[in-house]
C-alpha positions as a Markdown table, in Angstrom:
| # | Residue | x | y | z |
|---|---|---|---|---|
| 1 | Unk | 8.4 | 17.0 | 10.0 |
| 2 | Unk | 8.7 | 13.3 | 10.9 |
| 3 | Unk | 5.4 | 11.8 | 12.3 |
| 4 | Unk | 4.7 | 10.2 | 16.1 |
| 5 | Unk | 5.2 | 6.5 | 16.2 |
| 6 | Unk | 1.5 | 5.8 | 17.2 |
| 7 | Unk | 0.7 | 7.9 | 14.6 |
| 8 | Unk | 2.7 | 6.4 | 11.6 |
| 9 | Unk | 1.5 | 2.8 | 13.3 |
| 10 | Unk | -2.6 | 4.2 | 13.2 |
| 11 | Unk | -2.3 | 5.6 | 9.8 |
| 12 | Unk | -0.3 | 2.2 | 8.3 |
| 13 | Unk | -3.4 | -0.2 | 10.0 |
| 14 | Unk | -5.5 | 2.5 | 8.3 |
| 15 | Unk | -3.8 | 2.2 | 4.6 |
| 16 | Unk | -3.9 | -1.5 | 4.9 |
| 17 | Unk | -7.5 | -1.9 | 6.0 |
| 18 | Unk | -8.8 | 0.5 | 3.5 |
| 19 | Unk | -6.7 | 1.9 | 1.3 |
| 20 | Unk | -5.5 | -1.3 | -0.5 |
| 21 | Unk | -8.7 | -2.8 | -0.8 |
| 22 | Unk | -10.0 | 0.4 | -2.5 |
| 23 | Unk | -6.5 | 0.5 | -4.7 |
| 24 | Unk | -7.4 | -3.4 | -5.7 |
| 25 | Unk | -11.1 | -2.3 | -6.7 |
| 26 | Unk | -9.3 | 0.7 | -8.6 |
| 27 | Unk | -6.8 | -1.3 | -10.4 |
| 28 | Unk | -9.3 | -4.4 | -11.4 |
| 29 | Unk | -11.4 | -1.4 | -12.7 |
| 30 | Unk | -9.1 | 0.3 | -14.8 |
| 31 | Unk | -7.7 | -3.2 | -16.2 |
| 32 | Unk | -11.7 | -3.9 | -17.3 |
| 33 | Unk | -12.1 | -0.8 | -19.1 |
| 34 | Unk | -9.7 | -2.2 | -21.6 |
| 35 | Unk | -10.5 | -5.5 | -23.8 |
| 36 | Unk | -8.8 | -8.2 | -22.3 |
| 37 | Unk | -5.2 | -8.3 | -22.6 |
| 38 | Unk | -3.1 | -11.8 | -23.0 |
| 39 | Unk | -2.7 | -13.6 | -19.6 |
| 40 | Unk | 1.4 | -12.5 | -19.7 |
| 41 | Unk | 0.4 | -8.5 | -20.2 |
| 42 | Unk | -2.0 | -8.3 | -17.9 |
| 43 | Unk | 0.0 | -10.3 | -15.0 |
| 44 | Unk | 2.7 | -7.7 | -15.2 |
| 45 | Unk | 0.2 | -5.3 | -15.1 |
| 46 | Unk | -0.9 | -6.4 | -11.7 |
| 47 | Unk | 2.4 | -6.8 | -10.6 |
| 48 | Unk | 3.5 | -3.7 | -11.8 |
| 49 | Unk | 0.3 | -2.0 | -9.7 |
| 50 | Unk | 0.8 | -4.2 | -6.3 |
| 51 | Unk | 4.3 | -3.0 | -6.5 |
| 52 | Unk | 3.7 | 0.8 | -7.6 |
| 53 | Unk | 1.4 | 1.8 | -4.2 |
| 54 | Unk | 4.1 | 0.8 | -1.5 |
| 55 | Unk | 6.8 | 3.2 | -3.3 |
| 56 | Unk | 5.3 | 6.2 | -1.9 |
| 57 | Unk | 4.2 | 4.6 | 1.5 |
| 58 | Unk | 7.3 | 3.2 | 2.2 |
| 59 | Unk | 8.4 | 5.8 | 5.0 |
| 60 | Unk | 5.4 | 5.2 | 6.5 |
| 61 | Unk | 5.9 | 1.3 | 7.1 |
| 62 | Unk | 9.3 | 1.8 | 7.8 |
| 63 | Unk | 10.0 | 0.6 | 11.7 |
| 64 | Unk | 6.0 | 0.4 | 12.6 |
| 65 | Unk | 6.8 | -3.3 | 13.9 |
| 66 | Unk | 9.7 | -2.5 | 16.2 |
| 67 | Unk | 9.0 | -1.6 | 19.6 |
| 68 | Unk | 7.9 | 2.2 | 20.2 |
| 69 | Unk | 11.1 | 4.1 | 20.2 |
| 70 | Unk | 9.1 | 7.1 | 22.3 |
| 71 | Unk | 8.3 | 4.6 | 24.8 |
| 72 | Unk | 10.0 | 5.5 | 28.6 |
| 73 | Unk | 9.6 | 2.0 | 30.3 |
């Protein structure tokens, strides 16, 4: 079942205007449960995590700044 574009477009504005932010607070929260790690570990750690939550919201992004293919005009 593929999604509405308005849809997939109000549920991407969604992801980005609270979902990452709450990811973010998550991921510097798990890091600080553990003693510091050197500077090098704990870089590719964040990378690692800023790269890990678009995998499974990558269909969702997909085409949401192209003009609305449902559109009649």
């Amino acid at each position: 079942m593929t999604m509405r574009y308005k849809t997939r477009r109000r549920l991407s504005l969604l992801v980005l205007v609270l979902g990452v932010p709450a990811y973010i607070v998550v991921a510097v929260s798990l890091i600080a449960l553990f003693d510091r790690p050197p500077f090098w570990v704990e870089l590719l750690v964040y990378i690692g995590l800023g790269v890990l939550w678009i995998i499974p919201l990558k269909p969702l992004f997909l085409g949401v700044g192209q003009p609305d293919p449902d559109d009649k005009t």
